[in-house]
gemmi code that builds the backbone of each chain (N, CA, C; Angstrom):
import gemmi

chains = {
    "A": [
        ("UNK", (41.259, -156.082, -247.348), (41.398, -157.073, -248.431), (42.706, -157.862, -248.243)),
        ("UNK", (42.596, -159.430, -248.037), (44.241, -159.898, -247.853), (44.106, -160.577, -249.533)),
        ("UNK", (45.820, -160.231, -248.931), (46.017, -160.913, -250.696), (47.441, -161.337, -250.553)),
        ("UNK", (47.956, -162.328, -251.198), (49.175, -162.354, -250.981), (50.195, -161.109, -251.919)),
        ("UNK", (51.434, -161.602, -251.428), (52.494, -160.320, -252.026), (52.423, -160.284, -253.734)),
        ("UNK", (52.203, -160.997, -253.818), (52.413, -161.464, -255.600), (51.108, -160.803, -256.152)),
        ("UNK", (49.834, -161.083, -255.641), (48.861, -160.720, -255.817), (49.093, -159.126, -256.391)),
        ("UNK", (49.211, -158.698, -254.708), (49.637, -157.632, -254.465), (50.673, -156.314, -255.067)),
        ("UNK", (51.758, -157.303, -255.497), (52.864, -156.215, -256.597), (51.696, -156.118, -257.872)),
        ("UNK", (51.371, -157.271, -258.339), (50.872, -157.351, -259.763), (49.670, -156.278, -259.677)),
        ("UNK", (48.898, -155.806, -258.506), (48.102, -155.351, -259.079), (48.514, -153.781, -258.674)),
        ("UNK", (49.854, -153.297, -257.763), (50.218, -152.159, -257.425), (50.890, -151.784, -258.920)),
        ("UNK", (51.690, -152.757, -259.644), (52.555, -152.380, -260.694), (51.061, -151.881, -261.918)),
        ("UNK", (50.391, -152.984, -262.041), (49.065, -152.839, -263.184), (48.458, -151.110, -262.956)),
        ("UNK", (48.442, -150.972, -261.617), (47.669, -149.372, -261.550), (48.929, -148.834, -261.582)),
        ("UNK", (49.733, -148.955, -261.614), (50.824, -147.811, -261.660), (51.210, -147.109, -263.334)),
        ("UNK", (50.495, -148.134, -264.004), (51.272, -148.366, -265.652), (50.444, -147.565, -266.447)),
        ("UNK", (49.840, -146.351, -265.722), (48.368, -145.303, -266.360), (48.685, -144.411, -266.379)),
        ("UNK", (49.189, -143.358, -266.915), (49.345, -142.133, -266.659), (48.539, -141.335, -265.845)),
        ("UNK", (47.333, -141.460, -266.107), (46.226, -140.762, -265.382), (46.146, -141.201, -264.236)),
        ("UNK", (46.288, -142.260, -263.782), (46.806, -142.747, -262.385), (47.831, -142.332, -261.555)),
        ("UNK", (48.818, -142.138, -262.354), (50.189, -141.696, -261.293), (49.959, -140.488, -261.500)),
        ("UNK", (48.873, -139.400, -262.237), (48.633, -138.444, -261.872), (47.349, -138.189, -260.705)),
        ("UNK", (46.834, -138.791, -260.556), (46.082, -139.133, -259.711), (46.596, -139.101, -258.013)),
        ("UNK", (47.412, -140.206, -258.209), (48.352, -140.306, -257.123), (48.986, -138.913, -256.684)),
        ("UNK", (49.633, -138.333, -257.678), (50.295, -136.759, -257.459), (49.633, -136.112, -256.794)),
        ("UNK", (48.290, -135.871, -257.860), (47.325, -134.861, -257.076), (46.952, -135.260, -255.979)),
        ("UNK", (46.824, -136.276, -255.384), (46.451, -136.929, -254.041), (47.640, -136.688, -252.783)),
        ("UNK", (48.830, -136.760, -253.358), (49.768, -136.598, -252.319), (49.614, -134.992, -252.075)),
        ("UNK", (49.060, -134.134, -252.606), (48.345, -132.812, -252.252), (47.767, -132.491, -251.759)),
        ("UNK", (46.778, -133.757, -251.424), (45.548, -133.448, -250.428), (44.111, -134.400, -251.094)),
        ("UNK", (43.756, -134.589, -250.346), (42.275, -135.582, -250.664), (41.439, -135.105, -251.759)),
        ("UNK", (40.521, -135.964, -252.331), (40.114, -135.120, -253.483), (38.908, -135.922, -253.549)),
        ("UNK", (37.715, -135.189, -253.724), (36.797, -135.948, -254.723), (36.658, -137.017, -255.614)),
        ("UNK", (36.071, -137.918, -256.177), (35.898, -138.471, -257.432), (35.240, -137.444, -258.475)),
        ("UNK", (34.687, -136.517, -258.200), (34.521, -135.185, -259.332), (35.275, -134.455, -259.326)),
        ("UNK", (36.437, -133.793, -258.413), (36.997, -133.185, -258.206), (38.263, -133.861, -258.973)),
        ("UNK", (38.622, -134.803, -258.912), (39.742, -135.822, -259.543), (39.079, -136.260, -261.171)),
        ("UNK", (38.138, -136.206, -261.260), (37.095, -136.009, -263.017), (37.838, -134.567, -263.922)),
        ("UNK", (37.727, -133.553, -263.055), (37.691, -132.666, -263.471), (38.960, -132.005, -263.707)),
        ("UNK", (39.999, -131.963, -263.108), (41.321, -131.882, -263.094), (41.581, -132.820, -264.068)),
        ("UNK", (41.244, -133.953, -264.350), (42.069, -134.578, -265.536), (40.535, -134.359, -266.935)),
        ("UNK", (39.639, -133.746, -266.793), (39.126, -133.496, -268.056), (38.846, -135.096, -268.538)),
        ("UNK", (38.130, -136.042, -267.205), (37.597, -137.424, -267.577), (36.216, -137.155, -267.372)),
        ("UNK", (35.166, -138.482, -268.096), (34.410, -138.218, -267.017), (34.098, -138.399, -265.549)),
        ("UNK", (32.726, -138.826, -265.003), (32.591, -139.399, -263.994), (32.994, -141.147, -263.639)),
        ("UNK", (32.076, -141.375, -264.673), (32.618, -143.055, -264.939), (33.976, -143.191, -265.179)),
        ("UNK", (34.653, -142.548, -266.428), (35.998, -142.928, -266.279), (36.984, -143.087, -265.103)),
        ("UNK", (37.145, -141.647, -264.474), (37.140, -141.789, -263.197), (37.545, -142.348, -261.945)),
        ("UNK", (35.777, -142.815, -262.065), (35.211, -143.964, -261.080), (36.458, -145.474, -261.537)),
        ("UNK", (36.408, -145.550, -262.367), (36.788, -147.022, -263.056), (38.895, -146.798, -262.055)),
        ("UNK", (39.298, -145.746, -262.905), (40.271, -145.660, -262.346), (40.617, -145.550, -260.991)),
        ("UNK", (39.944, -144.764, -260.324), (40.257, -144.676, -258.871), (40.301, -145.888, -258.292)),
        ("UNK", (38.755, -146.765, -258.747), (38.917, -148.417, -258.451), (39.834, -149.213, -258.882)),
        ("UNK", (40.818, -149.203, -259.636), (41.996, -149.791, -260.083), (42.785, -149.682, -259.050)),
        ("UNK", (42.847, -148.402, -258.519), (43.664, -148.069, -257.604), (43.367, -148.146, -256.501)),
        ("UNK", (42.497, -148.320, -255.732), (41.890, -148.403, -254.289), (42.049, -150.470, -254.344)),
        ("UNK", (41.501, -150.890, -255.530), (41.936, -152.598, -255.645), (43.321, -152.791, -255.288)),
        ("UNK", (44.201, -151.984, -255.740), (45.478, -152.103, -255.413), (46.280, -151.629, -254.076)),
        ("UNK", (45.019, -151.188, -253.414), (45.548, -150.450, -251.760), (46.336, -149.140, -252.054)),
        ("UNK", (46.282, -148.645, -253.163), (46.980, -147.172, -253.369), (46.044, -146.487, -253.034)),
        ("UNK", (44.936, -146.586, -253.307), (43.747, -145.500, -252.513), (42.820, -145.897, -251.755)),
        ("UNK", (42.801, -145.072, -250.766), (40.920, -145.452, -249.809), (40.319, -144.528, -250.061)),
        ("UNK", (38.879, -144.786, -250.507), (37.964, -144.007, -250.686), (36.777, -144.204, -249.417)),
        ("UNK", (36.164, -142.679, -249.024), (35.127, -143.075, -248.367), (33.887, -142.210, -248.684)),
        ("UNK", (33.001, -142.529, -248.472), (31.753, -142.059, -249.065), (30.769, -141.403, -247.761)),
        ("UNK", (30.708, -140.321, -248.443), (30.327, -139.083, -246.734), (29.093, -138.666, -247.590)),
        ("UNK", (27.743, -138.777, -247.364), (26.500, -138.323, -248.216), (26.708, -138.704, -249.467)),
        ("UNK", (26.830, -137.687, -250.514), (26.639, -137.939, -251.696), (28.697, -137.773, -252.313)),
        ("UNK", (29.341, -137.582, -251.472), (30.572, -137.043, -252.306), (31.301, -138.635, -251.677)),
        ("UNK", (32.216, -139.134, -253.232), (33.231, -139.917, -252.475), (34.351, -139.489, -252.496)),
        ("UNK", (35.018, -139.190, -251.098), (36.347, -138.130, -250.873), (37.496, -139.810, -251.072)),
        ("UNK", (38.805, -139.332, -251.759), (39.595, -140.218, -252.143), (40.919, -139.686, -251.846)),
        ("UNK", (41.694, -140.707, -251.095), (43.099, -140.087, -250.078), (43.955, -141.326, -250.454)),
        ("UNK", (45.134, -141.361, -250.291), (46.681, -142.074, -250.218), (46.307, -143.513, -249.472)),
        ("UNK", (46.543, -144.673, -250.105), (46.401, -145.998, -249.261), (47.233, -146.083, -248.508)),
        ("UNK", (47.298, -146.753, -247.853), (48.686, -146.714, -246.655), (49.618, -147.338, -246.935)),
        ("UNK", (49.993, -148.783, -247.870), (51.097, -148.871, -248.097), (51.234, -149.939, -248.888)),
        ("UNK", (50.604, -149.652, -250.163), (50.760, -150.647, -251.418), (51.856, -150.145, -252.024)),
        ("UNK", (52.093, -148.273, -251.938), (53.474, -148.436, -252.770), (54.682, -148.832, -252.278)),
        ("UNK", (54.401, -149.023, -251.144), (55.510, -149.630, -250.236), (56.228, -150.828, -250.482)),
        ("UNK", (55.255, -151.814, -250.776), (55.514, -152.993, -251.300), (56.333, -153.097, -252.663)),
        ("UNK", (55.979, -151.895, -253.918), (56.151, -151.908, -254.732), (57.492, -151.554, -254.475)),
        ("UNK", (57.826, -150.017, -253.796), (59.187, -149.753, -253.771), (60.171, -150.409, -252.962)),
        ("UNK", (59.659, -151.488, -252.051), (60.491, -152.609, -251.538), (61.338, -153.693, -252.855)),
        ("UNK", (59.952, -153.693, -253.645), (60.423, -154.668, -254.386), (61.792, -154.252, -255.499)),
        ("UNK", (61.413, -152.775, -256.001), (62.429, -152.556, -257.172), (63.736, -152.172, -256.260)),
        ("UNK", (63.585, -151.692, -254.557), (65.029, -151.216, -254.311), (65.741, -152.668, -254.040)),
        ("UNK", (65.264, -153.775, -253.879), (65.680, -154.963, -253.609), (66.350, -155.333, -254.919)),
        ("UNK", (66.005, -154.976, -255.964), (66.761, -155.568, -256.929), (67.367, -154.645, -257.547)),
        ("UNK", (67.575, -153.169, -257.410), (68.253, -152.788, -257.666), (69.666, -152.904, -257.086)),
        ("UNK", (69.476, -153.072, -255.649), (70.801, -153.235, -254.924), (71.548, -154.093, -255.279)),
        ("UNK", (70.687, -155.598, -255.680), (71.060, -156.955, -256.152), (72.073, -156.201, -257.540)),
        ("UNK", (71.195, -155.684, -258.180), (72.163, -155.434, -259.609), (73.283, -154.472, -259.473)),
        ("UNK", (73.007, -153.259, -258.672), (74.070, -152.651, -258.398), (75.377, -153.364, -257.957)),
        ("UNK", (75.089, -153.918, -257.377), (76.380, -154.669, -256.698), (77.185, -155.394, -257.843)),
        ("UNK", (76.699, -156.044, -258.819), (76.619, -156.679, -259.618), (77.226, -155.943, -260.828)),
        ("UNK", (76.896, -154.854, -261.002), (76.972, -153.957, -261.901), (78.628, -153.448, -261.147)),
        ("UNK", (79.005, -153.263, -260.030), (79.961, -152.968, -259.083), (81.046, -153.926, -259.674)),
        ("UNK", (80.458, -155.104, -259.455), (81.780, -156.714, -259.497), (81.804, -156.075, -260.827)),
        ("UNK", (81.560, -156.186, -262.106), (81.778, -155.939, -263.348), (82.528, -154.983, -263.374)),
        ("UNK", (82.039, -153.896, -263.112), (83.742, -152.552, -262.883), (84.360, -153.151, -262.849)),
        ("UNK", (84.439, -153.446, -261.266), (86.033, -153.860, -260.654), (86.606, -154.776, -262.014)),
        ("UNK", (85.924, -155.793, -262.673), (86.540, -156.871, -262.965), (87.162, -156.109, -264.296)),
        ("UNK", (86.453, -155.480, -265.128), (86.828, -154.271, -266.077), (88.122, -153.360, -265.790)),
        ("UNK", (88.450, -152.940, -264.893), (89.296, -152.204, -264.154), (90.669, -153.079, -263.843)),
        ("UNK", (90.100, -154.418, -263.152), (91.351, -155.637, -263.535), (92.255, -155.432, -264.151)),
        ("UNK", (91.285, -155.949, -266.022), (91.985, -156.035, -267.137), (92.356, -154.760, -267.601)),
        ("UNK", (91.683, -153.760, -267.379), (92.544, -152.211, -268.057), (93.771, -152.213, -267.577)),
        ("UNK", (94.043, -152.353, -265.662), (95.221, -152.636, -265.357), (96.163, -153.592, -265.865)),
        ("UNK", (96.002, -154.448, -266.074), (96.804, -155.958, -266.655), (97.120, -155.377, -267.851)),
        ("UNK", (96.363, -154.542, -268.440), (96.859, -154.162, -270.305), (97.629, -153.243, -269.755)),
        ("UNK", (97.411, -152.432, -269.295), (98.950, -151.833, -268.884), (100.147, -152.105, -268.511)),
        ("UNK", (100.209, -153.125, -267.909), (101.122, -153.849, -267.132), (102.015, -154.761, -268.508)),
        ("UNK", (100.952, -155.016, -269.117), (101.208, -156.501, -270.259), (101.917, -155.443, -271.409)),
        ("UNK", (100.819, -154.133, -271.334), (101.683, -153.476, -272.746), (102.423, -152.689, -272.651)),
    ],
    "B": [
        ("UNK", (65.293, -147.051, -278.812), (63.466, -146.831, -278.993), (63.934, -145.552, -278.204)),
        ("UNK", (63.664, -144.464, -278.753), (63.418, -143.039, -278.103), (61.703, -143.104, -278.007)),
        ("UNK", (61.575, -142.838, -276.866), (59.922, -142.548, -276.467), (59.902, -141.830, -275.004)),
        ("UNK", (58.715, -140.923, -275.008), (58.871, -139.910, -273.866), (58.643, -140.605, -272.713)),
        ("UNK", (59.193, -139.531, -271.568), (59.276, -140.915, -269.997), (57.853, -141.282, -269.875)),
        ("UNK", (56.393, -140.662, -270.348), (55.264, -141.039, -269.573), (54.974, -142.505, -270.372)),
        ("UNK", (55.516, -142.463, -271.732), (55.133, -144.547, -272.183), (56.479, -144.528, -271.567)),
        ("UNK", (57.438, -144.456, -271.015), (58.568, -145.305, -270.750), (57.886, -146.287, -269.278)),
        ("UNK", (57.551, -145.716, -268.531), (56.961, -145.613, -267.587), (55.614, -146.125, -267.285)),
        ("UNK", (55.056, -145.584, -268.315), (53.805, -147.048, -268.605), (53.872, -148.447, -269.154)),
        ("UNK", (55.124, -148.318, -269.667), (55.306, -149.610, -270.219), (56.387, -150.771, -268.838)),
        ("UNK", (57.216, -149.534, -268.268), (58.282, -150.250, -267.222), (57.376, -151.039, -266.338)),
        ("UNK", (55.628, -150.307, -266.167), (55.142, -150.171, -264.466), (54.536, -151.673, -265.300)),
        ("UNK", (53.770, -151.575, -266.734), (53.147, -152.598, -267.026), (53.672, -153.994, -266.963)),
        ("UNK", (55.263, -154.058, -267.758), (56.128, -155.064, -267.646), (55.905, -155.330, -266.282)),
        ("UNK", (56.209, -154.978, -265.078), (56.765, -154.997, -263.826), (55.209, -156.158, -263.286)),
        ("UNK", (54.337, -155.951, -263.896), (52.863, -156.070, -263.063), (52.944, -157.587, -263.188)),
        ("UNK", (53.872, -158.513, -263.656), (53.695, -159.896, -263.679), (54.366, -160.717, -262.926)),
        ("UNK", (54.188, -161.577, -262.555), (54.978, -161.820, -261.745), (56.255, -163.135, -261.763)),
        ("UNK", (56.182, -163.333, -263.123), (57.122, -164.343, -263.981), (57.883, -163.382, -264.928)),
        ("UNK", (57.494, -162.322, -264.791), (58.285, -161.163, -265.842), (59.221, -160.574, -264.817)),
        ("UNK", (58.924, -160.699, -263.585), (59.585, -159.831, -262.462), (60.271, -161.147, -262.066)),
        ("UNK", (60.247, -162.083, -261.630), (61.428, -163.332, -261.650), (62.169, -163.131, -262.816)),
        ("UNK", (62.247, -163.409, -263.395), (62.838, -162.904, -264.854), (63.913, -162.150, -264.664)),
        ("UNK", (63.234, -161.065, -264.142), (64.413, -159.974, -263.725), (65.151, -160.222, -262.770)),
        ("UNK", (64.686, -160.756, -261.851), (65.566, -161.541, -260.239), (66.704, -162.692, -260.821)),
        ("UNK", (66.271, -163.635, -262.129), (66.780, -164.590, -262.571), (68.001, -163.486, -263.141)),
        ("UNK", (67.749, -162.710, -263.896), (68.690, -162.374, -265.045), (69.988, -161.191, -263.772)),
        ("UNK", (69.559, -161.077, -262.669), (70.259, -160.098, -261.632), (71.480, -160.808, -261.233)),
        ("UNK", (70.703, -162.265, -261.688), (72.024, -163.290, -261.389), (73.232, -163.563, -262.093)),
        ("UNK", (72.961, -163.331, -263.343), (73.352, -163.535, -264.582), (72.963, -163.706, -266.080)),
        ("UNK", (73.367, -163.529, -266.900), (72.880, -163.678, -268.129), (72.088, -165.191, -268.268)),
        ("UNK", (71.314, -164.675, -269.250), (70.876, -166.854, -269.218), (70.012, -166.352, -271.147)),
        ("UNK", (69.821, -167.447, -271.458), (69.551, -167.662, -272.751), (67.880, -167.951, -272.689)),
        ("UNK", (67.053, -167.512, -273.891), (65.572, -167.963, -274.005), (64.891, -169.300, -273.343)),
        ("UNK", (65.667, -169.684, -273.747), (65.839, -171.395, -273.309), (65.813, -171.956, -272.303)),
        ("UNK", (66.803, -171.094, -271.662), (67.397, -171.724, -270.154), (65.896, -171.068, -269.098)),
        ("UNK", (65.651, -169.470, -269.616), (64.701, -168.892, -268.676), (63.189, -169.855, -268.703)),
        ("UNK", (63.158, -170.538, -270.113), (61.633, -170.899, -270.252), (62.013, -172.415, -269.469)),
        ("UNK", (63.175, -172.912, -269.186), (63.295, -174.554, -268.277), (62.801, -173.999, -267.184)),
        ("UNK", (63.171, -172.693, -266.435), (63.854, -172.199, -265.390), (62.224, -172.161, -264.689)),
        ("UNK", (61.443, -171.507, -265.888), (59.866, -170.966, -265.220), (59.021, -172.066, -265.671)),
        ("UNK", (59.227, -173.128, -266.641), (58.351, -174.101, -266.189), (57.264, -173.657, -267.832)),
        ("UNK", (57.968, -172.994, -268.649), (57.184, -172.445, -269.909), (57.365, -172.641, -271.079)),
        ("UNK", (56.617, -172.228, -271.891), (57.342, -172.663, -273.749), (57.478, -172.033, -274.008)),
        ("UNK", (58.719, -172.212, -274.993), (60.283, -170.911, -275.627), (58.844, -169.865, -276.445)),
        ("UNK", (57.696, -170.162, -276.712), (57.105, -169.125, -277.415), (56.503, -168.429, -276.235)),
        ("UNK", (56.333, -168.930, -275.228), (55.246, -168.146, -273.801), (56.661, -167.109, -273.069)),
        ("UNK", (57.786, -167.973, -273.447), (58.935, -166.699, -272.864), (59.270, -165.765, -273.218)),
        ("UNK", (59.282, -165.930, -274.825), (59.562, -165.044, -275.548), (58.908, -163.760, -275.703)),
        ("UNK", (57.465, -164.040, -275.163), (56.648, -163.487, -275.128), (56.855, -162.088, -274.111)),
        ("UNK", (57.336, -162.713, -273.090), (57.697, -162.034, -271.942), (58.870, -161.395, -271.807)),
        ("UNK", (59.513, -161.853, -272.727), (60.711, -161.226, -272.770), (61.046, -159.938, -273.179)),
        ("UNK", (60.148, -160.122, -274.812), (59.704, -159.188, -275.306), (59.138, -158.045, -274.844)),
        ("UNK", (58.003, -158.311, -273.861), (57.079, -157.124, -273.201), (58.279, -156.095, -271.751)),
        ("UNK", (59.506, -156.769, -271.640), (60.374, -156.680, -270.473), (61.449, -155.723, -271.691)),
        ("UNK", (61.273, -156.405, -273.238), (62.307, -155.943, -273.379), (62.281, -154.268, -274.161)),
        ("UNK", (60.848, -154.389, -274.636), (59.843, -153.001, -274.878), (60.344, -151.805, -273.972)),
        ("UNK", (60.186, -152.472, -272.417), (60.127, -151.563, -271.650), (61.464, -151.133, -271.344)),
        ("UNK", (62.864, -151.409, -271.805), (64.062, -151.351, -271.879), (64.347, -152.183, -270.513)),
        ("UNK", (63.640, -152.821, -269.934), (64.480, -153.596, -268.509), (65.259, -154.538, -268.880)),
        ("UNK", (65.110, -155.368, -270.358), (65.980, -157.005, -270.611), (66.795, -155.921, -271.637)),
        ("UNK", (67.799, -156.393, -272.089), (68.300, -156.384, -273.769), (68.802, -157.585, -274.142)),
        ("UNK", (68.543, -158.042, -275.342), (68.656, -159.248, -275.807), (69.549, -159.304, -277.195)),
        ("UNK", (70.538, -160.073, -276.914), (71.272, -160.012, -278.534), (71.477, -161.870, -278.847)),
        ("UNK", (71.402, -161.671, -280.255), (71.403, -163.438, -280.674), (72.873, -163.774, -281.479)),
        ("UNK", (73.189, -164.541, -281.219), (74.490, -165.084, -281.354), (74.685, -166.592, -281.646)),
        ("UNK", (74.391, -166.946, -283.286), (73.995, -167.896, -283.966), (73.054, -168.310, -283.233)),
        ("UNK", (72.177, -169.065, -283.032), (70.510, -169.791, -283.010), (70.326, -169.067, -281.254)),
        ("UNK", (71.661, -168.717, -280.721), (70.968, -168.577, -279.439), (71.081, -167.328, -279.006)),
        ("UNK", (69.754, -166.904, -277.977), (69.252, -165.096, -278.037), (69.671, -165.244, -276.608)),
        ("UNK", (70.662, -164.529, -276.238), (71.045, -164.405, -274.517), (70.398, -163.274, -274.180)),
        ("UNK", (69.789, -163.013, -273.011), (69.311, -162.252, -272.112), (69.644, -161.523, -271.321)),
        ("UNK", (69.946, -160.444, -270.948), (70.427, -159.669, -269.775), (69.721, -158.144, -269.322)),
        ("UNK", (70.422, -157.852, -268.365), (69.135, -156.644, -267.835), (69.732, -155.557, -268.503)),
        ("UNK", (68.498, -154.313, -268.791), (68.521, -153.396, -269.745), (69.598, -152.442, -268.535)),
        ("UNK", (69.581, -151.543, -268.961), (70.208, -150.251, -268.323), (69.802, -149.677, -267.411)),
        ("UNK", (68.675, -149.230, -268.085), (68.097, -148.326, -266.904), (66.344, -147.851, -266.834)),
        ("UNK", (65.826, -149.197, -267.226), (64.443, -148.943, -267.323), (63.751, -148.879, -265.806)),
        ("UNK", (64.877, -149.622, -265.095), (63.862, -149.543, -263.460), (64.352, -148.641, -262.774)),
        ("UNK", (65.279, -147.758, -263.476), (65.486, -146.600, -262.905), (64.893, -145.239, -262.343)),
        ("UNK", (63.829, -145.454, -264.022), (63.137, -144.399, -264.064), (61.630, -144.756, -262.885)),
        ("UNK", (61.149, -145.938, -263.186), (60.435, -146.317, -262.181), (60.566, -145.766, -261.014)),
        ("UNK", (61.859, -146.849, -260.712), (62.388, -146.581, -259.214), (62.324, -145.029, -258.892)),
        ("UNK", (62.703, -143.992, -259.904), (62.915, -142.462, -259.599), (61.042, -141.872, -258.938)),
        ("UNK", (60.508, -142.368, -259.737), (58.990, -142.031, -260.059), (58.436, -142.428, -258.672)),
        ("UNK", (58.295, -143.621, -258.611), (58.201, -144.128, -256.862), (58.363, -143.384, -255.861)),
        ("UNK", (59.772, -143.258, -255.852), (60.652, -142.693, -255.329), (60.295, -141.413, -254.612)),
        ("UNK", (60.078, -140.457, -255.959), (59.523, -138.983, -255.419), (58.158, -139.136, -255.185)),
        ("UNK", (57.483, -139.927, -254.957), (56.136, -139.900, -254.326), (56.189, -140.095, -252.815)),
        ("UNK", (56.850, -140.827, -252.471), (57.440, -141.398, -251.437), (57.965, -140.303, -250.421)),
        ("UNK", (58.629, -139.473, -251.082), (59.011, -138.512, -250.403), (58.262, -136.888, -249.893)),
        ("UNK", (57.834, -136.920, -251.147), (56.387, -136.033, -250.960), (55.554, -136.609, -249.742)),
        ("UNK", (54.867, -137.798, -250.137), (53.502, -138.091, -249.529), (54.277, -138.347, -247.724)),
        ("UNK", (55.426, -138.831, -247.852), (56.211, -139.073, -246.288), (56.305, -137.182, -245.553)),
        ("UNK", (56.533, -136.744, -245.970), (56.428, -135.618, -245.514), (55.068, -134.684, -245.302)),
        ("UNK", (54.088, -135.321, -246.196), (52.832, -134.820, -245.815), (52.432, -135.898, -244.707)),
        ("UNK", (52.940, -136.617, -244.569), (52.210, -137.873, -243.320), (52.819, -137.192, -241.951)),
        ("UNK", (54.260, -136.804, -242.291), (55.107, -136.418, -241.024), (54.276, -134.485, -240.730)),
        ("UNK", (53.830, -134.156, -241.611), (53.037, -133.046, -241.488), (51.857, -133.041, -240.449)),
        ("UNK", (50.916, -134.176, -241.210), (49.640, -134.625, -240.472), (50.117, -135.059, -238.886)),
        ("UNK", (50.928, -135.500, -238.970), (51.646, -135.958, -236.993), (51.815, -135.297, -236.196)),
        ("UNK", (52.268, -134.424, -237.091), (52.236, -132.748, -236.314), (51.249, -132.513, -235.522)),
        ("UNK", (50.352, -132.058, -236.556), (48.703, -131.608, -236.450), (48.309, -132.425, -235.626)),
        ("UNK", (48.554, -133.800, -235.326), (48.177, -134.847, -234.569), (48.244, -134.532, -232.859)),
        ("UNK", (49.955, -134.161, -233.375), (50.519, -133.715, -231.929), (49.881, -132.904, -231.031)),
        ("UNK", (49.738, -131.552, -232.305), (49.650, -130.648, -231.316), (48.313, -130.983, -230.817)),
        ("UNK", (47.548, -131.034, -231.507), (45.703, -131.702, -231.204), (45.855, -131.988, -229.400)),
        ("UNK", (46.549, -133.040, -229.363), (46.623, -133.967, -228.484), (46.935, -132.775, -227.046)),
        ("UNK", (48.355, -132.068, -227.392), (48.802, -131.576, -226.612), (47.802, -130.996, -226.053)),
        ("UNK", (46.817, -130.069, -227.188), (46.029, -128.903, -226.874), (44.793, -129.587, -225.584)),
        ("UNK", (44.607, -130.647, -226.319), (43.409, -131.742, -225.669), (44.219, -131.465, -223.698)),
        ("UNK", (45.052, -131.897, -223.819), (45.940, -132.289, -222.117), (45.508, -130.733, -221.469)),
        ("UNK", (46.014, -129.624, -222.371), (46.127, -128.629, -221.576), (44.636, -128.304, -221.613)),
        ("UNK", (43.740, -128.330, -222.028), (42.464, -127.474, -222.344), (42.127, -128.530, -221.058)),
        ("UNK", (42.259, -130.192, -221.578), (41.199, -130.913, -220.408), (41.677, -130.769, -218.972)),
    ],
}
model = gemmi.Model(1)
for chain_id, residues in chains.items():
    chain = gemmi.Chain(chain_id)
    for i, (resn, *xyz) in enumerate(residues, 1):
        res = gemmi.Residue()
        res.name, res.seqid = resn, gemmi.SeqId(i, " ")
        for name, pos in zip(("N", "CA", "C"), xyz):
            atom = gemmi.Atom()
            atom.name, atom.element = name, gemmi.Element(name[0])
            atom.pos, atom.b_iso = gemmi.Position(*pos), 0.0
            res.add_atom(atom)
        chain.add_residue(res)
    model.add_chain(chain)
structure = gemmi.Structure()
structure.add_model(model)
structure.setup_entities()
């Protein structure tokens, strides 16, 4: 599926914002799982589920593949990637930022000492 | 707003999923800026910003204080923290089950050389 980046955060951040999803995800970084098997651990149904996993496979967080009758569901390769590109990028931006403000804080504590 | 991390977190991932809400945050990394200035900035009306501001500011990422007619903007504390944390340890989990599977990969391979 191409999509651009924007596309792409919006719909990694949208599945991320579920609880039952980022538990999903958990249980997945455990090992592959069913769509009944992933029903049943969260006490959904089948449809529910279904609906969610597709939130998340839309978003490249999961591939699902379908072997007979079971669809086995594993880790996408790298939608959260994108996502955690995006927040460490601006965290650094603010950190730094958050940094100049010390210092500049630290300035004036010095100067009041100096002054008083 | 005291609320437990799983809405903190549903609400951070939801804010995050837009992609004029997430400029927003890139805008405000820069500096403070006012309702006003952000809705020239994105091309929107002071009620479509506000809007957004609001849903950013729910999630603790903006805080906003008003100071006669005008509401300045700036980034919350530490709402993309928790995100960022959440990410974060998935990342590290699921990287180590990948560096696991490489293994298994390896040795496969090796076994393949010596057996063939």
């Amino acid at each position: 599926m191409v999509q651009c980046l924007t596309a792409q955060l919006d719909a990694a951040f949208a599945a991320l914002s579920d609880a039952t999803r980022r538990g999903v995800l958990e249980q997945l970084g455990r090992g592959d799982a069913s769509i009944t098997e992933l029903a049943e651990t969260f006490g959904m149904t089948l449809t529910g589920m279904k609906k969610h996993v597709g939130v998340l496979e839309q978003a490249g967080l999961v591939s699902t593949a379908k072997v007979g009758r079971v669809r086995t569901c594993r880790l996408g390769d790298d939608g959260l990637e994108e996502a955690a590109a995006w927040i460490e990028g601006r965290r650094q931006i603010w950190n730094e930022r958050f940094d100049a403000l010390d210092r500049v804080v630290e300035a004036l504590k010095q100067k009041e000492k100096i002054d008083g």
